[in-house]
C-alpha positions as CSV (number, residue, x, y, z in Angstrom):
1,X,154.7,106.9,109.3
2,X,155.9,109.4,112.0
3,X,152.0,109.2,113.5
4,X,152.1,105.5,113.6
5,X,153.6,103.4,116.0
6,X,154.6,99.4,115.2
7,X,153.6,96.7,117.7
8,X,155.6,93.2,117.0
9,X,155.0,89.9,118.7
10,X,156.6,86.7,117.2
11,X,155.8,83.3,118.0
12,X,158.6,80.8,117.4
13,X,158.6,77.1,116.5
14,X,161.9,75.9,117.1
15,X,162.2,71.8,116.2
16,X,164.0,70.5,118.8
17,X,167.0,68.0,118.5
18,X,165.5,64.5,119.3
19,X,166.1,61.4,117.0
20,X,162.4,60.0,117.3
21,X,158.8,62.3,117.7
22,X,157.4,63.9,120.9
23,X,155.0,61.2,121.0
24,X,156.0,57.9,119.0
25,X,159.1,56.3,118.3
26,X,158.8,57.4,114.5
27,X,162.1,59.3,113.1
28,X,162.4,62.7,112.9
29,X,165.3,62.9,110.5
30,X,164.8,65.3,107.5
31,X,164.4,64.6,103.8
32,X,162.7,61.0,104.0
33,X,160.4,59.9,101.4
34,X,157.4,61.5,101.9
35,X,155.2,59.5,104.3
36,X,158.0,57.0,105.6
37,X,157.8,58.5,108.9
38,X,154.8,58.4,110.2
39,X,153.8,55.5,112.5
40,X,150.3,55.0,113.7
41,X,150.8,56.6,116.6
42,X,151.7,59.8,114.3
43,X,148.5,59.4,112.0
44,X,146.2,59.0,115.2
45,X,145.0,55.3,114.2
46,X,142.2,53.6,116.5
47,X,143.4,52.0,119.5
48,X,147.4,53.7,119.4
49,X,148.2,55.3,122.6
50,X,150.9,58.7,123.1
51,X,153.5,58.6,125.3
52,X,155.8,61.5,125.8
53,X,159.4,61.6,125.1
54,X,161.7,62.5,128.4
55,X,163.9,64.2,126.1
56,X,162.0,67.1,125.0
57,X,161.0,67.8,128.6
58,X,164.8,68.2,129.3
59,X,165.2,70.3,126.2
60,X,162.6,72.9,127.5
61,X,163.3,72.6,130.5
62,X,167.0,73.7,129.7
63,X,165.6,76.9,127.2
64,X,163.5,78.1,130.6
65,X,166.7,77.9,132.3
66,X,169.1,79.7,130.2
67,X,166.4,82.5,129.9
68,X,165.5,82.3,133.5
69,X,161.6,81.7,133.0
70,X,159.6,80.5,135.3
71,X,159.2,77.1,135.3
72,X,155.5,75.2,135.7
73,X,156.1,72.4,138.0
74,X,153.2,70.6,136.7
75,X,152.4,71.3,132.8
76,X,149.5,69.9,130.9
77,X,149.1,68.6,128.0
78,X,145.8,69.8,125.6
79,X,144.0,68.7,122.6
80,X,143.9,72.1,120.0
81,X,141.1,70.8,117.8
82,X,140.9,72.4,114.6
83,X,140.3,70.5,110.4
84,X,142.9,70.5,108.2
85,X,144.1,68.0,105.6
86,X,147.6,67.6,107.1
87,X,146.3,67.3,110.4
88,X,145.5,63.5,111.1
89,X,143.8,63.2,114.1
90,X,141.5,66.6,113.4
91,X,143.9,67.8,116.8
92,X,147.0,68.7,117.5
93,X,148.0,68.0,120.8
94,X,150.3,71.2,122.6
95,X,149.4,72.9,125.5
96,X,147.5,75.6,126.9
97,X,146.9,76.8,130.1
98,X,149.7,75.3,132.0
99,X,152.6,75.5,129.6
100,X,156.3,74.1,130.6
101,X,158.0,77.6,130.0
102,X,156.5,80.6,131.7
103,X,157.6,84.3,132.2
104,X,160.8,85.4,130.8
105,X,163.1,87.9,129.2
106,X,165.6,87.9,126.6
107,X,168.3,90.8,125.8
108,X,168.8,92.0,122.2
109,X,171.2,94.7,121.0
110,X,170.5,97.3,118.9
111,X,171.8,100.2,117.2
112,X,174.6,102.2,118.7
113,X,175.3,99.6,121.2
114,X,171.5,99.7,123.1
115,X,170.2,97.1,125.3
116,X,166.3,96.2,125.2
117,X,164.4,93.7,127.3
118,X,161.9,91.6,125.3
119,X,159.8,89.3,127.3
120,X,158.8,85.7,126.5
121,X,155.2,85.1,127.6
122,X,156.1,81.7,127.8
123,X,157.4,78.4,126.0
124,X,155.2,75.4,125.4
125,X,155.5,71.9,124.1
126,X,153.7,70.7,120.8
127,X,153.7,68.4,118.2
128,X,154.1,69.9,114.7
129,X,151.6,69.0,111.8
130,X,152.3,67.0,108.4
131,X,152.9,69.6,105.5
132,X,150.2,70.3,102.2
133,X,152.2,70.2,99.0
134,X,150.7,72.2,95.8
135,X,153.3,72.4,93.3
136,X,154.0,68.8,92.4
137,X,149.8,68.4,91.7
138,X,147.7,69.6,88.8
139,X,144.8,71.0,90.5
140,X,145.1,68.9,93.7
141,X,147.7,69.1,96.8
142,X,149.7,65.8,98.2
143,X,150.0,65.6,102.0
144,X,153.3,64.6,103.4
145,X,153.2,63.3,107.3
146,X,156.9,62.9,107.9
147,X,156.2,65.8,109.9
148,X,153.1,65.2,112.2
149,X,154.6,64.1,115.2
150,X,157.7,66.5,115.2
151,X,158.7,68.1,118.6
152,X,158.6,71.7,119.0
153,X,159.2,74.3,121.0
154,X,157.0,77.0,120.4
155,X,158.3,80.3,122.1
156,X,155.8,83.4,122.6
157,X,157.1,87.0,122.9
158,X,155.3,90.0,124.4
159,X,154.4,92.2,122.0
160,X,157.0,94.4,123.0
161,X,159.2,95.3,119.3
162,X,158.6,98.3,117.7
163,X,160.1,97.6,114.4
164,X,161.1,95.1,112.3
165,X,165.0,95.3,113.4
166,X,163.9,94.9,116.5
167,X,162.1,91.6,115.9
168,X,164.9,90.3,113.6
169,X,167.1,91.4,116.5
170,X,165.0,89.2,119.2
171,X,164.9,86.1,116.5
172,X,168.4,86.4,115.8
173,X,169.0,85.9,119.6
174,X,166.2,83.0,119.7
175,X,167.7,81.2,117.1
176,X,171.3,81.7,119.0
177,X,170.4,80.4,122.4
178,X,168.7,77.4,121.0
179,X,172.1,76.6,119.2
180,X,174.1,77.3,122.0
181,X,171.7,74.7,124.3
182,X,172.3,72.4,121.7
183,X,168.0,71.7,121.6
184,X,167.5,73.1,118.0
185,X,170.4,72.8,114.9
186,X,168.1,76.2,113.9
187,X,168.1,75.3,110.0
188,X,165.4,77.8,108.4
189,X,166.0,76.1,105.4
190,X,164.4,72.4,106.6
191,X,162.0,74.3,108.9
192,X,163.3,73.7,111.9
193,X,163.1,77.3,113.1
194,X,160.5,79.2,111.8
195,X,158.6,82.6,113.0
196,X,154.8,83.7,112.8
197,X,154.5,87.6,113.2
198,X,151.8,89.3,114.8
199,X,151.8,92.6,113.8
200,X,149.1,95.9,114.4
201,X,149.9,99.3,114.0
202,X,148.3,102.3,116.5
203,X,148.6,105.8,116.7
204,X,151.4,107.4,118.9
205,X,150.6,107.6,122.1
206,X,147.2,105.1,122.3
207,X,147.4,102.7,124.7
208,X,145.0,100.3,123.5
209,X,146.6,97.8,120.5
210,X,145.2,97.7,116.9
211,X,143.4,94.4,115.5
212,X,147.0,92.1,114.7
213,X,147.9,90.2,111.5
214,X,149.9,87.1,111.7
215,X,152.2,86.6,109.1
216,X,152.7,82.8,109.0
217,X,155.9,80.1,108.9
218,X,158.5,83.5,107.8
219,X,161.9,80.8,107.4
220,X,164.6,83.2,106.8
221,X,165.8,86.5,108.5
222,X,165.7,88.7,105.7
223,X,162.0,87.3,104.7
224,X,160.9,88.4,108.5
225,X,162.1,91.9,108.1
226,X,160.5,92.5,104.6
227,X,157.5,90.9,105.9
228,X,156.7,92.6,108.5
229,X,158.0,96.1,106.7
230,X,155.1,95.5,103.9
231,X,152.8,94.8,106.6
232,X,153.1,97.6,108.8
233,X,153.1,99.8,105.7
234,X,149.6,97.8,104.4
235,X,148.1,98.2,107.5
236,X,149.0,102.1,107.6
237,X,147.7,102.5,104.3
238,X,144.2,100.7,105.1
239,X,143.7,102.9,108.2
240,X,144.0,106.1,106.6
241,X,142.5,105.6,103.5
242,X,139.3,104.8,106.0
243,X,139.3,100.8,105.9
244,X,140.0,98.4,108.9
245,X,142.5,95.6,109.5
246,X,140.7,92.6,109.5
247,X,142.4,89.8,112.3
248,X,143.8,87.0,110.1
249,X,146.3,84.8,109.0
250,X,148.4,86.1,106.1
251,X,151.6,84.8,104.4
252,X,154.6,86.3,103.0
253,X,155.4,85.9,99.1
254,X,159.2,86.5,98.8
255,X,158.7,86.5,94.7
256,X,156.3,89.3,95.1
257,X,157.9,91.2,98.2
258,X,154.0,91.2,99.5
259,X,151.8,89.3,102.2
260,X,148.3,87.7,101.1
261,X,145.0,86.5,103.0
262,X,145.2,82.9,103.8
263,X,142.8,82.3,106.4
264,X,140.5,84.5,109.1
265,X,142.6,84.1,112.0
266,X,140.6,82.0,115.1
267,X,140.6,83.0,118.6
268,X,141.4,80.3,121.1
269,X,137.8,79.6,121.8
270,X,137.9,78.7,118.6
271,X,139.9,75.4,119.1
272,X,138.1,74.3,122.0
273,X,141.1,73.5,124.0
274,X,140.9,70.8,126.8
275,X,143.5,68.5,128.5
276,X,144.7,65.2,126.6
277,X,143.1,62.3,128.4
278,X,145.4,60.1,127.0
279,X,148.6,62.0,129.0
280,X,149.0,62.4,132.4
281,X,150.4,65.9,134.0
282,X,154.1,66.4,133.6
283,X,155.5,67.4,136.9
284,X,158.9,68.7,137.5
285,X,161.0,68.0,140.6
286,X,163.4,70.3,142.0
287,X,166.4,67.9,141.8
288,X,165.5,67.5,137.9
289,X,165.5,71.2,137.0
290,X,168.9,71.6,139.1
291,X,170.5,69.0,137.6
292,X,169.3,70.7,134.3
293,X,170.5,74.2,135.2
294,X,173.8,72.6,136.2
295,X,174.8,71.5,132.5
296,X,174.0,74.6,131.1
297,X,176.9,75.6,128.9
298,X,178.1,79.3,128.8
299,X,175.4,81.1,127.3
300,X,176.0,84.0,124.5
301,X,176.1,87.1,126.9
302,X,178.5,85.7,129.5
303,X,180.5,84.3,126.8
304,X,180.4,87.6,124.8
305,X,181.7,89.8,128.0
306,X,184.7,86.7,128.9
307,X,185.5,87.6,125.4
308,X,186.3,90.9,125.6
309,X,187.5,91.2,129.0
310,X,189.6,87.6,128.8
311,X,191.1,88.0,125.2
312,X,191.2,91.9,125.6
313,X,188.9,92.1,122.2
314,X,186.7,94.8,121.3
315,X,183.0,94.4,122.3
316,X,182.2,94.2,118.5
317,X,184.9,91.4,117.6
318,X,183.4,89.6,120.9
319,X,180.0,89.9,119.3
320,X,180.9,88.7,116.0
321,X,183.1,85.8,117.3
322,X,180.0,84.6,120.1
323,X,177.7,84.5,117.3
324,X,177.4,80.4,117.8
325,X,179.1,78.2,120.4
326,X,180.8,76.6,117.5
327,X,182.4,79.9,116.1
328,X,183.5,80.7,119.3
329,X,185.0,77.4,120.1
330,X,186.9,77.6,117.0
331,X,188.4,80.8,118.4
332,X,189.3,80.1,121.4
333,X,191.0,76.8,120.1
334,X,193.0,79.1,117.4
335,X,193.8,81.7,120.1
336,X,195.4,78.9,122.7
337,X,197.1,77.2,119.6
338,X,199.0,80.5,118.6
339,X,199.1,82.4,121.1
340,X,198.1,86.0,120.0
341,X,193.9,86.3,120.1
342,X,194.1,89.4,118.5
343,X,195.6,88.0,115.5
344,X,193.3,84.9,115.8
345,X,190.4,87.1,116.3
346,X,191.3,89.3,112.8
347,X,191.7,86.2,110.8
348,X,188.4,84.4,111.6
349,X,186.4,87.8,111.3
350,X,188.2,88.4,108.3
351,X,190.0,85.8,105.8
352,X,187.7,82.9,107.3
353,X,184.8,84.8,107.4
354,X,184.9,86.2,103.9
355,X,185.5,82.9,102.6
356,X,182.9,81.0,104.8
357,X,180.6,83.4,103.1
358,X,181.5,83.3,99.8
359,X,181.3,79.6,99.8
360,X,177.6,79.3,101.9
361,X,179.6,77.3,104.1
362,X,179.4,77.0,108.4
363,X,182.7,76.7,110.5
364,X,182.0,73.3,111.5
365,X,182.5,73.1,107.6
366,X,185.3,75.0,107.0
367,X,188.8,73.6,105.4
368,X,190.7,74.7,107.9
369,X,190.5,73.5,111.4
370,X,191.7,75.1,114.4
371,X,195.2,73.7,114.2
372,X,195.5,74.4,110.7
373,X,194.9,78.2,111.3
374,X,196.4,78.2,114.1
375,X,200.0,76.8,112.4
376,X,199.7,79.4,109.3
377,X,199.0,82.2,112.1
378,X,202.3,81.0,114.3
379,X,204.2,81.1,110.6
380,X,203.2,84.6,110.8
381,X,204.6,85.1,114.4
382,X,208.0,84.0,113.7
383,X,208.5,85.9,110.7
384,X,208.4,82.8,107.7
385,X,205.6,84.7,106.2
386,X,204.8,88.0,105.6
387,X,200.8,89.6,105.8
388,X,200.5,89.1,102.3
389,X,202.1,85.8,101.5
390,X,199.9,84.1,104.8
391,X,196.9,85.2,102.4
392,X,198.4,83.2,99.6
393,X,198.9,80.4,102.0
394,X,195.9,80.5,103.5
395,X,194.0,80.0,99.9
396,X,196.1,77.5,99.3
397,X,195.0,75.3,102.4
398,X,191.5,76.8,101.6
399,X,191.5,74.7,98.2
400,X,193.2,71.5,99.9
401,X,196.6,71.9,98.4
402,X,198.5,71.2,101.3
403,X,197.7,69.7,104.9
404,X,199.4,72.4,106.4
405,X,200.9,75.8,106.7
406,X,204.1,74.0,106.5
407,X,203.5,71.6,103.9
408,X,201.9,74.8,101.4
409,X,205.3,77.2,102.3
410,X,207.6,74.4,101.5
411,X,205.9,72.9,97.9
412,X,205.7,76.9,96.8
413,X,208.8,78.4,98.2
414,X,206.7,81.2,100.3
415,X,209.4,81.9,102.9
416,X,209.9,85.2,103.4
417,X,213.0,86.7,103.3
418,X,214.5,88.0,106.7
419,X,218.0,87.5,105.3
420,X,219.4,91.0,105.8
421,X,222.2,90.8,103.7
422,X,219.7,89.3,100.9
423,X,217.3,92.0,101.5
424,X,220.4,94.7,101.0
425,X,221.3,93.1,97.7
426,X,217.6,93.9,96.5
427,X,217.1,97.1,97.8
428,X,220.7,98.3,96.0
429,X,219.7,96.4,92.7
430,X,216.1,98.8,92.6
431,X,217.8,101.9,93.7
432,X,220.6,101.5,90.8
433,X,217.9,101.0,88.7
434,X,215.9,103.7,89.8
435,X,218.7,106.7,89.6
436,X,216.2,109.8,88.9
437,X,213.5,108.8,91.6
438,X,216.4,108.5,94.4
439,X,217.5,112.0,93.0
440,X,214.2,113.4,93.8
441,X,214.0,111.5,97.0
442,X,216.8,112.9,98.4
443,X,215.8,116.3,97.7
444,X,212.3,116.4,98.3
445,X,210.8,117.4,101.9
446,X,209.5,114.9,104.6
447,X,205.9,115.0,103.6
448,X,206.8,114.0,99.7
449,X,209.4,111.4,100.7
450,X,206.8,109.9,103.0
451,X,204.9,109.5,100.0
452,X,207.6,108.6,97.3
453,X,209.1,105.7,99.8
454,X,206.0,103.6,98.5
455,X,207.3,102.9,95.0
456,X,210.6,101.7,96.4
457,X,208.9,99.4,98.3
458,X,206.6,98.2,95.6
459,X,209.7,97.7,93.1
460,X,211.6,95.8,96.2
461,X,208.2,93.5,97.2
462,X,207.9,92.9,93.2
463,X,211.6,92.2,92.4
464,X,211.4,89.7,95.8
465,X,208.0,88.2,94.2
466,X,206.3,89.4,97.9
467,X,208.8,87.5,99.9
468,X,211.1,90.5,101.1
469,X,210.3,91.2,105.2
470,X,208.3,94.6,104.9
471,X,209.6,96.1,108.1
472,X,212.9,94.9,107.7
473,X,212.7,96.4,104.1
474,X,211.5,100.1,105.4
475,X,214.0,100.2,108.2
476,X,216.9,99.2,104.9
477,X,215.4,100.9,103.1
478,X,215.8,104.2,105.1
479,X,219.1,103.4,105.7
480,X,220.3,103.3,102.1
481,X,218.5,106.8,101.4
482,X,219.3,108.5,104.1
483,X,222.9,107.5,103.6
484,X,223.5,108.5,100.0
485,X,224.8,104.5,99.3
486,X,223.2,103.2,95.9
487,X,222.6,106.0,94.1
C-alpha cells in the first residue's frame, strides 16, 4: 500500500430546495405514489415545451458565491443523450461546456487540526432521472418518474484527495454549506445528496493518473469511506497481480462490503452533447449576483472562528457546535438565554447531543427548545440544582414530563439544598454514624484523607437523596473534621 498513491474525485448531486422541477411545474415533494409527479413536460411528451425555473438559478448562483467560484455570466443549457429505461425523453438535459458554477475551492480539516484546499472544477445545473425499481418485480423492474424532472446541483471536485477521509472530509463540508445556504435539506436517506467516486490508484511519485472507477449514487458517509477503501484496495490488487483497471461504472453493496461492475463507463463523446434548442442562454447580470452575495448567511468557517473567539470556546467545541446553521442557532439562542456559553456549549455537546443521538433525532427535533435549556441551565446558575440533579431534570423534560425546568423541580421536589444549617444537620447525622472512619480520618495523612473524604460525601449526597450543595458540603464538611465536632 506504502508504493501506491490514492487519487479521489467526487462528483455531487445535491437536490436543491424548490417546491416544483427545474423544468415543469410538477412537484418535487418526496414519497408520492410512484408516477404522480410527472407531468408531460417531465415524460418529454410531443409538442410540451421546458422552461427553466428562476429559483434554481438563484440557488446556484448563491453555492458559487459562498465558495467564491467563478461565475459564467452566460451558461448553456445541453441535451446529454444517452438510453435508459428511466430516462423519458432518451436525454437528459444538464449542461456542459458553459456550466453556471466554475472554478473554486473548498477548505476541509483534517487530522491534527490540518487545513487542505480542494478545488471544485465547477457546479452545473441538471435535471435528475426517474428511478428503476427491482425488488418489488419477479423477473422485471418498475420505473418510477416522480423523479425525472428533479433539480440538481451537481458539484465536481478536482481530483485532488488522497484518501478516503479526505473525501468524506470534503463531502462532509459539501453537504454543510448546502445546509447552511438553505438550497439542499442534504437527506442521504431520500437521495437528495448523493456522491459518485472516481477513484485510480498510481505509483508514488508518477505524475500521470491511472484509468478511474466511479463508484455510483454512495448515500451515506460511512458507505463513501468503505467504498472507496475496497476500491483502492481492488484496484491495488489487480495491478500487481498483472491485470488492468478497466474505466467503468461500479456500485457499492453495503451487505457485501464490496463494489460490482454495473456498466463500461462512457466518455463524453459518448453522449453527444449539444445545446437545448428549446432553452435559451441563461445570462447573469451583475446586479443579480450582488444582490445574491448580499443575502448570504454566515457561512461555516466565519461562524466557526466568531465562535471561538466571541464565546471564548475551544476551536473543537466551535467545530462541533457550527456543524449546521440550525445547531448553531440553537446555541447561540441558549447562550444569550443563560448567560454562561461555556455552560451552554457543554450541555448541547454533551447531554443534548448524546440524547439526539441515541434517539436518531435532529435539533430542529429535539424536546427541548432553546428556552427550555436555557431555564434548566439558569437553575443551575443560581444554585436550585446541583450537576447531578440538572441531569435528572433534564430527562425529565427529555420525556415530556414537565414544560419546564421549573415545572419538573417543583412536581419532584429536586431543589437542592443550600440551607447551611440543613446541610450541618446531615453531615453531623453521617459522621455519628460513621465513628471508626472519622477516627481514621483524623489520623491519617493528607494524601489518604484526600481520598477517604469521598465516602463522607457519598453517605451525605445519599442520605440528602442527591439534593445536598456539593461545594457547600466539602467546605462543611472540612470544617466538622478538621474541628474534632461530630465524632
Amino acid at each position: 500500500m506504502m508504493q501506491w498513491e490514492t487519487v479521489i474525485g467526487l462528483e455531487i448531486h445535491a437536490q436543491l430546495a424548490t417546491r416544483s422541477k427545474i423544468f415543469s411545474a410538477a412537484a418535487t415533494a418526496f414519497g408520492a405514489a410512484p408516477n404522480t409527479q410527472a407531468c408531460a413536460v417531465d415524460l418529454g411528451l410531443p409538442g410540451v415545451l421546458p422552461v427553466l425555473n428562476r429559483q434554481v438559478v438563484e440557488m446556484a448562483v448563491r453555492f458559487g458565491c459562498a465558495i467564491d467560484a467563478e461565475l459564467g455570466r452566460r451558461s448553456v443549457f445541453a441535451r446529454k443523450n444517452y438510453f435508459y429505461p428511466d430516462l423519458p425523453k432518451g436525454y437528459q438535459i444538464s449542461q456542459y461546456e458553459q456550466p453556471i458554477v466554475g472554478r473554486g475551492e473548498v477548505e476541509i480539516m483534517l487530522e491534527e487540526g490540518v487545513v487542505k484546499r480542494i478545488g471544485v472544477t465547477r457546479a452545473h445545473l441538471e435535471e435528475d432521472a426517474g428511478k428503476s425499481l427491482h425488488e418489488d418485480f419477479h423477473g422485471m423492474s418498475g420505473i418510477d418518474l416522480n423523479r425525472a424532472g428533479t433539480p440538481l446541483l451537481e458539484i465536481v471536485s478536482e481530483p485532488d484527495m488522497r484518501s478516503a477521509k479526505e473525501a468524506v472530509a470534503y463531502a462532509r463540508k459539501i453537504h454543510q454549506i448546502v445546509r447552511y445556504l438553505g438550497i439542499c435539506d442534504g437527506n442521504m436517506q431520500e437521495g437528495s445528496f448523493r456522491c459518485d467516486a472516481n477513484v485510480s490508484v498510481r505509483r508514488r511519485g508518477e505524475e500521470r493518473f491511472g484509468t478511474r472507477a466511479e463508484v455510483k449514487n454512495v448515500n451515506s458517509f460511512r458507505f463513501l469511506e468503505r467504498a472507496i477503501d475496497y476500491e483502492v484496495e481492488r484496484q491495488i490488487e489487480l495491478l500487481e497481480s498483472g491485470g488492468t483497471v478497466v474505466q467503468e461504472t461500479r456500485l457499492y453493496d453495503p451487505a457485501a462490503d464490496q463494489t460490482r461492475s454495473m456498466r463500461s463507463k462512457e466518455e463524453a463523446n459518448d453522449y453527444r452533447y449539444f445545446p437545448d434548442p428549446d432553452l435559451l442562454p441563461v445570462v447573469l447580470e451583475e446586479t443579480e449576483i450582488d444582490a445574491i452575495r448580499s443575502q448570504l448567511p454566515e457561512l461555516p468557517d466565519a461562524k466557526r472562528l466568531r465562535f471561538a473567539s466571541a464565546y471564548g470556546l475551544p476551536e473543537g467545541v466551535a467545530e462541533q457546535l457550527t456543524q449546521s446553521r440550525a445547531l448553531a442557532d440553537y446555541f447561540e439562542q441558549v447562550a444569550k438565554r443563560c448567560g454562561d456559553s461555556r455552560q451552554a456549549a457543554n450541555w448541547i455537546t454533551g447531554d443534548l447531543a448524546a440524547a439526539l443521538n441515541r434517539d436518531g433525532l435532529e435539533i430542529d427535533r429535539s424536546p427541548l427548545s432553546a428556552e427550555v435549556l436555557a431555564g434548566l441551565l439558569l437553575r443551575m446558575i443560581d444554585q436550585t440544582l446541583s450537576g447531578k440533579l440538572a441531569k435528572q431534570v433534564f430527562e425529565a423534560l427529555w420525556r415530556g414530563e414537565g414544560e419546564s425546568a421549573d415545572a419538573v423541580i417543583a412536581a419532584q421536589g429536586l431543589r437542592q439544598i443550600t440551607d447551611s444549617s440543613a446541610l450541618e444537620a446531615i453531615i453531623d447525622e453521617v459522621l455519628a454514624n460513621n465513628p471508626q472512619q472519622v477516627a481514621s480520618y483524623r489520623t491519617a495523612d493528607e494524601k489518604k484523607q484526600a481520598k477517604m473524604i469521598g465516602f463522607f460525601v457519598g453517605q451525605i449526597m445519599k442520605a440528602s437523596k442527591g439534593k445536598a450543595n456539593p461545594q457547600q458540603v466539602n467546605q462543611l464538611l472540612s470544617s466538622r473534621l478538621g474541628g474534632g465536632d461530630g465524632a
